[in-house]
C-alpha positions in Angstrom: -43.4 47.9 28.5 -45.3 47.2 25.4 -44.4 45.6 22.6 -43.6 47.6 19.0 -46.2 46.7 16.9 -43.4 46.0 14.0 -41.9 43.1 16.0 -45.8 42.1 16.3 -45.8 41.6 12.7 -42.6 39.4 12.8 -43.2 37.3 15.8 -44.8 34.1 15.0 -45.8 30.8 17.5 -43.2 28.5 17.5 -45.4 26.0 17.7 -47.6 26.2 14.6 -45.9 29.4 12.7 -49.3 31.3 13.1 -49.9 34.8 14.0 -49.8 35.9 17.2 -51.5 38.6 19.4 -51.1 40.6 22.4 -53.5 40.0 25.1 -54.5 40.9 28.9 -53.9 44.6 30.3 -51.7 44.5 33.6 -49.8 41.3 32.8 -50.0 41.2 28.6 -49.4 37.6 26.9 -49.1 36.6 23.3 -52.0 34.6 22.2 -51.5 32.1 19.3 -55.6 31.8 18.2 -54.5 28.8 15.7 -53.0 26.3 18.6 -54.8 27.8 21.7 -51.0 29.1 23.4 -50.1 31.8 25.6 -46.8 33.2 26.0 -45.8 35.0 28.7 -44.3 38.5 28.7 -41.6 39.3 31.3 -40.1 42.7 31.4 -40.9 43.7 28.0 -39.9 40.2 26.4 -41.8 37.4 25.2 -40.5 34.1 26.6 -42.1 32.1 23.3 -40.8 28.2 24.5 -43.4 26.0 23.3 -42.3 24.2 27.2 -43.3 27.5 29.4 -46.8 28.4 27.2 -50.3 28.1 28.5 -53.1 26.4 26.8 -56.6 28.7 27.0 
């Protein structure tokens, strides 16, 4: 399930308050570029806890 691009423009990394984008094709993230995070996506929803991102 893809994510509306009008919640795109509100979402925002909890970590740094940067801009976020969505990234990957079968199993999408949300890519911070500022702080280097990923946030999963599970079922539609973006699990944004600064605890459960990746670094890339």
């Amino acid at each position: 399930m893809p994510i509306a691009e009008e919640l795109l423009e509100i979402l925002r990394c909890p970590r740094c308050k940067g801009a976020v984008r969505v990234m990957g094709g079968e199993n999408p993230v949300l890519e911070c570029p500022q702080c280097r995070l990923r946030y999963a996506i599970r079922d539609g929803i973006p699990i944004m806890l600064i605890d459960e991102a990746q670094t890339f």
